[in-house]
N, C-alpha and C positions, 0 to 999 in steps of 0.2 A: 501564575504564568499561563500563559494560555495555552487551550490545545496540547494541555500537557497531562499524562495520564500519572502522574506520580501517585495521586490518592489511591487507586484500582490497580495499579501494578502486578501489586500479590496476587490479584483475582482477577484478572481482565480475563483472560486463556478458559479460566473455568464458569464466570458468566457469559461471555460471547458463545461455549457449546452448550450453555445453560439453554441460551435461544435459538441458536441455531443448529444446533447440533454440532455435525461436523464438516456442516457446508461449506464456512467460510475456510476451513484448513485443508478442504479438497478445489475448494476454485485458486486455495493459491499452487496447491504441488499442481496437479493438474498440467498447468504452465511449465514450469522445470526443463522440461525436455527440450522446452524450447532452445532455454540457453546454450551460444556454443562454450566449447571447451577453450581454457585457456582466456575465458574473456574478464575483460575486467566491470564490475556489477556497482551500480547504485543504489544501495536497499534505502528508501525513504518512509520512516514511522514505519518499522519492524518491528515493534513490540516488542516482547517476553524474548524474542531470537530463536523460537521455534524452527522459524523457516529457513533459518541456519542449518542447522542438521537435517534439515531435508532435502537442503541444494549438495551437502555433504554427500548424500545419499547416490547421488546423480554423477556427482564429481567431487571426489576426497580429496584434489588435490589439483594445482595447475587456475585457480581464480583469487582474482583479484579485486575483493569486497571493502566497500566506503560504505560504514553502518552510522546515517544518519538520523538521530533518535533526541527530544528533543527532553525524553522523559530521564534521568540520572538513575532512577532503580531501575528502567526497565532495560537500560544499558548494562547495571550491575546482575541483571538475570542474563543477557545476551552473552556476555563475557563467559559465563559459566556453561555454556553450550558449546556441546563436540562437533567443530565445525573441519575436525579434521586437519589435514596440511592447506588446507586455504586459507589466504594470507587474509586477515580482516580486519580492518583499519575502523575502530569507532568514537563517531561525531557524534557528543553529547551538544547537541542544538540542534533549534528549529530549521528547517528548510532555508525558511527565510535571510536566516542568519548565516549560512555555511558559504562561505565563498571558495573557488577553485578554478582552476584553469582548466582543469583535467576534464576528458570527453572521455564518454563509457559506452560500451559497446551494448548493457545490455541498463535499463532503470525498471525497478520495481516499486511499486506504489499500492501497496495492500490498504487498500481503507482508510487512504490519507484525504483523499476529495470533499470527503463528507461531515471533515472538521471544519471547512473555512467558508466562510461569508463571499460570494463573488467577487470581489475587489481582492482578497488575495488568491483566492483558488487561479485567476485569471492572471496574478502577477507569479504562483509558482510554478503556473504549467509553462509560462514562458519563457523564464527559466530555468526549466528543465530541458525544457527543449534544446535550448542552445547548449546544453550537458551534452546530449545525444549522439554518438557520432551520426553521419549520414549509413542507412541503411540498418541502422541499430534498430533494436527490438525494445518496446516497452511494453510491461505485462502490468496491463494498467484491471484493479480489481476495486467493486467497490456496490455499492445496492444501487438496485433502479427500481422506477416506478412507472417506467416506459411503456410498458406494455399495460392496453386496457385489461387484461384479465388477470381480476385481485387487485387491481388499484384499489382499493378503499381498505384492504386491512393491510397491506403493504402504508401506505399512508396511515394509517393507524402505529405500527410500530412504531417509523420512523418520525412520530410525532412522541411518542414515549419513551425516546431515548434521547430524544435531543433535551424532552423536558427533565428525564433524568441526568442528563450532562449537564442541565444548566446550575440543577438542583444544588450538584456541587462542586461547582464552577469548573468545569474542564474546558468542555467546546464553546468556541464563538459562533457558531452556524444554528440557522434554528430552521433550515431548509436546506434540501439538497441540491445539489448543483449538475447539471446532467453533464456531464464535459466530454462528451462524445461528439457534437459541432465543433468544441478546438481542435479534436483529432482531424477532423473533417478541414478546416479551415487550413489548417498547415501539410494536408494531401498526405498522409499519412494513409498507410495503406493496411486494409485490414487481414491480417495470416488467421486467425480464429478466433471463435467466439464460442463460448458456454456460460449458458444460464444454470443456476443453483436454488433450491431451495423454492421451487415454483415460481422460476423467475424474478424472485424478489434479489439475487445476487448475478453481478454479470463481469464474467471473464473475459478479457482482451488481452490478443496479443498483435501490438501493432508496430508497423516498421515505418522509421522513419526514408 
């Protein structure tokens, strides 16, 4: 199945700080505060459900969580997380596949972009978008290679991870996709930014 982490599951959380240490778990709390209270959240490719217990942390109670995960163990690790009195509803499938009516005040997207090929990364931001309510918050997280300083071992990683993904067969993508001009294109306004990890990771939080 594609873009599906079920082989790494058990080990995802402990190779990703293998590499990065604890960058990618502080550019996603980081955001947190952003969220209001009482809102209802779209977590998309949440993983292990770490960042469960960290929205806990913020707010133990009073949200309204759609955990859509496309991986079935890394759902059976989410489920086992102290997410406290927030209600959390989870979507064992792909983005692609989840349909709903419902608009969410706040969508989260940890390191989902960097799984897919253009042709869908282009057709999930679009509908997400339309998930979004007006003036909703997306805390959109994910690597860049934007900035000329360290492009080349920045590019070097993410050339040996994708070749590791391919190795055994997770990701469709074998390049990354900048998706900060969709942000742009649909006028989406920028509340903050932080870069991680010597700019090689980049935090946004953007309002529609």
């Amino acid at each position: 199945m594609i873009n599906n982490y079920d082989k790494i599951a058990n080990h995802y959380d402990f190779l990703s700080r293998l590499i990065f240490f604890k960058s990618q778990v502080k550019a996603q709390i980081d955001q947190l505060q952003s969220i209001p209270e009482n809102s209802s959240l779209l977590i998309v490719g949440g993983g292990t459900g770490w960042i469960l217990e960290e929205i806990a942390k913020v707010y133990s109670s009073g949200l309204r969580i759609t955990y859509v995960e496309i991986s079935e163990k890394m759902i059976k690790l989410s489920k086992a997380r102290n997410f406290k009195n927030n209600k959390v509803d989870f979507i064992p499938l792909g983005i692609e596949d989840f349909k709903t009516e419902q608009t969410f005040d706040v969508i989260l997207t940890p390191f989902l972009f960097d799984n897919f090929s253009r042709h869908r990364a282009e057709a999930v931001f679009n509908d997400l978008h339309q998930h979004l309510k007006v003036n909703g918050l997306w805390l959109f997280v994910d690597f860049s290679i934007s900035a000329n300083k360290g492009k080349w071992w920045k590019a070097m990683i993410l050339k040996s991870m994708y070749l590791f993904f391919k190795l055994i067969g997770i990701v469709e993508a074998n390049q990354l996709i900048d998706m900060h001009p969709y942000f742009t294109q649909k006028k989406y306004k920028t509340m903050e930014r932080q870069l991680y990890y010597k700019g090689f990771i980049s935090a946004t939080v953007y309002q529609k």
